[in-house]
C-alpha positions as a LaTeX table, in Angstrom:
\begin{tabular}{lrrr}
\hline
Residue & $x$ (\AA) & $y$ (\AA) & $z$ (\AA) \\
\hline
Unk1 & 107.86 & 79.27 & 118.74 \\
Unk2 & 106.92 & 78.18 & 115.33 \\
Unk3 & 107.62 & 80.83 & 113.47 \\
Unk4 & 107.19 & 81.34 & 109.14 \\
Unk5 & 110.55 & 82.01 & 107.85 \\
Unk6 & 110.70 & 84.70 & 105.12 \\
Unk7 & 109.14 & 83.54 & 102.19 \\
Unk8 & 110.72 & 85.77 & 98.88 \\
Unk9 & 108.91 & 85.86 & 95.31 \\
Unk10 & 109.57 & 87.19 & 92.14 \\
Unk11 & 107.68 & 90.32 & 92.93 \\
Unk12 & 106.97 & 90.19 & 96.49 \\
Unk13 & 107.73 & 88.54 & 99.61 \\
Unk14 & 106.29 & 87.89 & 103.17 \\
Unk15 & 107.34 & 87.47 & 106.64 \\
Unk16 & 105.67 & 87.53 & 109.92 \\
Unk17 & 103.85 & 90.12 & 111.89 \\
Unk18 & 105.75 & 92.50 & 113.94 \\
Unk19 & 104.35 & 95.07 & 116.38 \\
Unk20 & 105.60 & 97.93 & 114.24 \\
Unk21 & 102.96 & 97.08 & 111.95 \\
Unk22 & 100.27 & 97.90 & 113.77 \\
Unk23 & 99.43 & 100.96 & 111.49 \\
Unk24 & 98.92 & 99.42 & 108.59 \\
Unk25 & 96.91 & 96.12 & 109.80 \\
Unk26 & 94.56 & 98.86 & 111.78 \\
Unk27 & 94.06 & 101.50 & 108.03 \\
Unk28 & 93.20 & 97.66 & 106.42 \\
Unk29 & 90.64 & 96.43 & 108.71 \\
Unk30 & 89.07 & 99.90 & 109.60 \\
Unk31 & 88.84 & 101.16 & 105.83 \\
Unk32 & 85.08 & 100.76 & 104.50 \\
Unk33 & 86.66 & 99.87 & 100.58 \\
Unk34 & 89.35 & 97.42 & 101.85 \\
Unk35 & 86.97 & 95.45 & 104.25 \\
Unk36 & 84.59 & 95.42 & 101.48 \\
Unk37 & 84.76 & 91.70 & 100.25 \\
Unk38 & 86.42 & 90.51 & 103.69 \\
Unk39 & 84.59 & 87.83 & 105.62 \\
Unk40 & 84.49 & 89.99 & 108.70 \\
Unk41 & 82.88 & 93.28 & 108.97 \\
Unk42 & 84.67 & 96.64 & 108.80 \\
Unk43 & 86.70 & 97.25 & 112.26 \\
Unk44 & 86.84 & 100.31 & 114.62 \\
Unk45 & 90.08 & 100.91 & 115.82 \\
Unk46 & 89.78 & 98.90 & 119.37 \\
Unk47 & 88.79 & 96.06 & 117.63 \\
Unk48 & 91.58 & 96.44 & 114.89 \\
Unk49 & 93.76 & 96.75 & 117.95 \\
Unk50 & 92.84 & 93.48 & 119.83 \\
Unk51 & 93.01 & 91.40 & 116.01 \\
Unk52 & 96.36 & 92.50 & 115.55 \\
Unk53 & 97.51 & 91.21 & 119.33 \\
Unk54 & 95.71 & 87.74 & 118.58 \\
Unk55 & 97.82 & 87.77 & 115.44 \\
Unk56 & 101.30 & 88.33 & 116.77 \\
Unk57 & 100.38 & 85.81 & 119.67 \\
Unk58 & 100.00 & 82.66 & 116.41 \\
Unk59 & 103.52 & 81.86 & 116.60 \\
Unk60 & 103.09 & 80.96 & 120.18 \\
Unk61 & 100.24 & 78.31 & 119.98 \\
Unk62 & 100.98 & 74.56 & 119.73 \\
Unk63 & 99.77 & 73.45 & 117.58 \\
Unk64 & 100.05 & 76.75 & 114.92 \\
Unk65 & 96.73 & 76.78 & 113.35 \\
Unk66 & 96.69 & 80.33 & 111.88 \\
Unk67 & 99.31 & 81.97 & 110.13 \\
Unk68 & 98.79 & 85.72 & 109.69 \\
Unk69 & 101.62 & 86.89 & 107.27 \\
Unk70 & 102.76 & 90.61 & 106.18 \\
Unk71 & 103.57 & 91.36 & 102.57 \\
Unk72 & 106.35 & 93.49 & 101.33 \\
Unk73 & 107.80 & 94.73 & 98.17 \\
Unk74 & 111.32 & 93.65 & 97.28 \\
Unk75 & 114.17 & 95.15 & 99.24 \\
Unk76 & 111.80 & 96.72 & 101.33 \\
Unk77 & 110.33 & 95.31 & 104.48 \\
Unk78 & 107.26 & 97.81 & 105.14 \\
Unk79 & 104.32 & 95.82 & 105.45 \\
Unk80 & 101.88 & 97.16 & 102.70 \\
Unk81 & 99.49 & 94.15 & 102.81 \\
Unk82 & 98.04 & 91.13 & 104.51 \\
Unk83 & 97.21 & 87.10 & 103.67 \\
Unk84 & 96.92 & 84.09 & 106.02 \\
Unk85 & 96.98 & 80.56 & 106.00 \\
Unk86 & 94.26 & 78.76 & 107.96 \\
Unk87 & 95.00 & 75.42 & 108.86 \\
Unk88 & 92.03 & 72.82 & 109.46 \\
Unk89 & 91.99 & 70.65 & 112.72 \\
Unk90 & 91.01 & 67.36 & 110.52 \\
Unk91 & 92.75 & 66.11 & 107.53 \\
Unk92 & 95.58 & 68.28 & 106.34 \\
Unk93 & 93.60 & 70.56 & 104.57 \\
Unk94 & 94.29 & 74.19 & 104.80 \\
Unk95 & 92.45 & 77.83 & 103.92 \\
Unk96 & 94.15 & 80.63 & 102.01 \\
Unk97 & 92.44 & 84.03 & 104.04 \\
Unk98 & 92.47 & 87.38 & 103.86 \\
Unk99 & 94.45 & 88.49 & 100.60 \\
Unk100 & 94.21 & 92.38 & 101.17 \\
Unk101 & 96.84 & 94.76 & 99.99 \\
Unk102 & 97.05 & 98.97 & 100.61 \\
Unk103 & 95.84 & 101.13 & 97.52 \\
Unk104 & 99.27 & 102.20 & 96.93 \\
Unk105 & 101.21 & 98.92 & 97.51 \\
Unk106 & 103.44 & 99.09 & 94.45 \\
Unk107 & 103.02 & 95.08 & 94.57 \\
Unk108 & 99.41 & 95.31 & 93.18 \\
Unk109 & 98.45 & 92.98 & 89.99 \\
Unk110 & 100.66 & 90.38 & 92.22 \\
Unk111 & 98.69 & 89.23 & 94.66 \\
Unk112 & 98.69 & 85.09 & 93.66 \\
Unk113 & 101.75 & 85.21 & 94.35 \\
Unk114 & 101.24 & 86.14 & 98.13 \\
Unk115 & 98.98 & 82.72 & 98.07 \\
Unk116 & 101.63 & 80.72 & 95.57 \\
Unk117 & 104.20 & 81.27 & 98.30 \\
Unk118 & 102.01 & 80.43 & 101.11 \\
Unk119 & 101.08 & 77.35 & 99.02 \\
Unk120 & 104.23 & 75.87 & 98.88 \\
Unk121 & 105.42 & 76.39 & 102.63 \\
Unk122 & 101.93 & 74.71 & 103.19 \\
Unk123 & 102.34 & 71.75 & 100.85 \\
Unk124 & 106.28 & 71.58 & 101.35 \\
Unk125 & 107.04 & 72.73 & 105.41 \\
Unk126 & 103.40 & 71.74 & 106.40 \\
Unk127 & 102.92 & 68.86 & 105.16 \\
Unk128 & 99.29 & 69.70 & 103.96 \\
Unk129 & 97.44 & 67.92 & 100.70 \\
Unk130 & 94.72 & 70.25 & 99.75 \\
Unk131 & 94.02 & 74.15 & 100.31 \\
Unk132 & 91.20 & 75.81 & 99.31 \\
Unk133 & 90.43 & 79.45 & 98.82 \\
Unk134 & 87.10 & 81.36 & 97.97 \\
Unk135 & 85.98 & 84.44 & 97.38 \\
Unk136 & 82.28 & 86.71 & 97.30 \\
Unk137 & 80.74 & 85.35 & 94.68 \\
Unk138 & 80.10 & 89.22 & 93.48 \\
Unk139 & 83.50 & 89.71 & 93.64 \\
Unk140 & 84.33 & 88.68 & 90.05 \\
Unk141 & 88.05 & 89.89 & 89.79 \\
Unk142 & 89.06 & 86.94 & 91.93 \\
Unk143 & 88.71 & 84.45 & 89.70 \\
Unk144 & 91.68 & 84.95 & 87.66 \\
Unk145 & 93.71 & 85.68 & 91.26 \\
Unk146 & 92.72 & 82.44 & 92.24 \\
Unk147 & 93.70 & 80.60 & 88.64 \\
Unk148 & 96.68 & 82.59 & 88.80 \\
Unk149 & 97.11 & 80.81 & 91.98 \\
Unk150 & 96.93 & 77.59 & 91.07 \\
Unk151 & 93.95 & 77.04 & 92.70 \\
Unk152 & 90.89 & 75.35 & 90.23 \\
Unk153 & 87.16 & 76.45 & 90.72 \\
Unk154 & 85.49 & 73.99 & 92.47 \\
Unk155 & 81.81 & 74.97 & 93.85 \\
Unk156 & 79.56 & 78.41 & 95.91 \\
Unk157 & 78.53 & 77.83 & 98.94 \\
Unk158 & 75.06 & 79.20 & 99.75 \\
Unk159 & 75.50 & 82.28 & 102.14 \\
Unk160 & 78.37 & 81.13 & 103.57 \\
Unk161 & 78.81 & 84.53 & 105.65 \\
Unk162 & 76.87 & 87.61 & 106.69 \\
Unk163 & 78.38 & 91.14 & 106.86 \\
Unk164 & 77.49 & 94.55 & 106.38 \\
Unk165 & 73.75 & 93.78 & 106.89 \\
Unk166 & 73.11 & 90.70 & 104.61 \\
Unk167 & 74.64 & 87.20 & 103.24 \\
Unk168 & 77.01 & 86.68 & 100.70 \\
Unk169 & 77.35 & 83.21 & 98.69 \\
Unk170 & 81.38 & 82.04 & 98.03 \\
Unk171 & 82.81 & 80.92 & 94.92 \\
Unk172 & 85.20 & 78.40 & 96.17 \\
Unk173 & 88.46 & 76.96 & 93.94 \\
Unk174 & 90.78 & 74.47 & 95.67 \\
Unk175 & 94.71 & 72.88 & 94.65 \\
Unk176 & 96.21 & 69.52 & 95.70 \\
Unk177 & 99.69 & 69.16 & 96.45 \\
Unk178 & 100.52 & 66.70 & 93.73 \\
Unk179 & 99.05 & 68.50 & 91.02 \\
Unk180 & 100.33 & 71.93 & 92.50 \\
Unk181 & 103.91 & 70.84 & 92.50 \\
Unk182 & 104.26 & 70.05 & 88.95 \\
Unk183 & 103.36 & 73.73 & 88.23 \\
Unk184 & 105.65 & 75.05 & 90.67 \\
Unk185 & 108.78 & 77.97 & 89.92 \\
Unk186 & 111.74 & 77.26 & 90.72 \\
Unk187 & 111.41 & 79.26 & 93.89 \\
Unk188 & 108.45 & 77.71 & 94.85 \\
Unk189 & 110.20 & 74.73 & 94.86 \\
Unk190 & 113.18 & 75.42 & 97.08 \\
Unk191 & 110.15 & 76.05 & 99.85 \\
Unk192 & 108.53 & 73.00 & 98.90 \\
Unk193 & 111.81 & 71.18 & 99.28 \\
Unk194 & 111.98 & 72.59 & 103.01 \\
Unk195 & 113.10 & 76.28 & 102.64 \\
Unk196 & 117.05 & 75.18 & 102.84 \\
Unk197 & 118.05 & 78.47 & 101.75 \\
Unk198 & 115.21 & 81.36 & 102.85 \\
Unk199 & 116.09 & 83.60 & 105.99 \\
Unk200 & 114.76 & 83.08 & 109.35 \\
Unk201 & 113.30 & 85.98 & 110.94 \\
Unk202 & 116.18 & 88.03 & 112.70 \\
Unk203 & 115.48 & 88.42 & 116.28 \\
Unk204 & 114.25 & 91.04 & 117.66 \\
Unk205 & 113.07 & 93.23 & 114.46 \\
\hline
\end{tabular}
């Protein structure tokens, strides 16, 4: 298996997909406000359903490609939110996806840090050298998510994706490992460094 081991922040943390968390991935991807600026249409709940299975089925692909994380508040582990980790199948380049969290996740106005932690296990356990993010360009509150991030604007890509009805341009912003590890935390770099002291998953919760 190649499971994510528990990646703790400051302000929240994030561990892998279990099937107790069906609930909340299937309110995210069937609300009409949450879906909103998603690159994927709103779900119904049968299609909500068969995402979630593909999602707990990543840790069991060779080679791991996606990586579908849950995020949690401190001292809690009640998944209230969602981001993902897309890696490419050239280069070792890498796609931050799906940043989504629940309208009363007490984690809100901390969502970077979801990516920043999924940043360093990709440029530390990974191996990667550049991940990019992006975001609809009419989605303006992004942009500082994305600085906040780390990541640095970059270019829009031309109706990149069509959902509800039309297409939508992306404001893309990107970060290279060397230049991201100078501004890493401390905790931030104990992942980069090869997550000596972060839990593993415990079996069977």
């Amino acid at each position: 298996m190649n499971h994510v081991p528990e990646l703790h922040g400051d302000h929240l943390w994030l561990r892998e997909l279990r099937a107790t968390d069906l609930a909340p991935f299937e309110r995210i991807h069937t609300h009409r406000v949450l879906t909103r600026y998603l690159g994927i249409d709103r779900m119904d709940a049968r299609q909500a359903q068969d995402a979630f299975a593909q999602c707990l089925a990543q840790p069991y692909t060779h080679p791991r490609r996606r990586h579908t994380l849950a995020i949690c508040a401190p001292g809690d582990d009640t998944m209230i939110g969602t981001m993902g980790l897309l890696v490419e199948d050239y280069g070792r380049n890498a796609m931050l996806t799906g940043l989504v969290l629940l309208p009363d996740a007490s984690v809100r106005g901390h969502g970077h840090e979801a990516g920043r932690l999924l940043m360093a296990y990709g440029f530390g356990r990974l191996g990667l050298h550049r991940i990019w993010a992006g975001h609809r360009a009419d989605h303006t509150r992004m942009h500082e998510v994305m600085l906040a991030a780390g990541l640095h604007p970059e270019a829009t890509l031309r109706e990149l994706f069509h959902t509800q009805g039309r297409w939508h341009d992306v404001t893309t912003y990107a970060a290279r490992a060397p230049e991201w590890r100078r501004t890493a935390t401390r905790t931030e770099q104990t992942i980069l460094g090869g997550l000596p002291h972060l839990r593993q998953p415990a079996s069977g919760r």
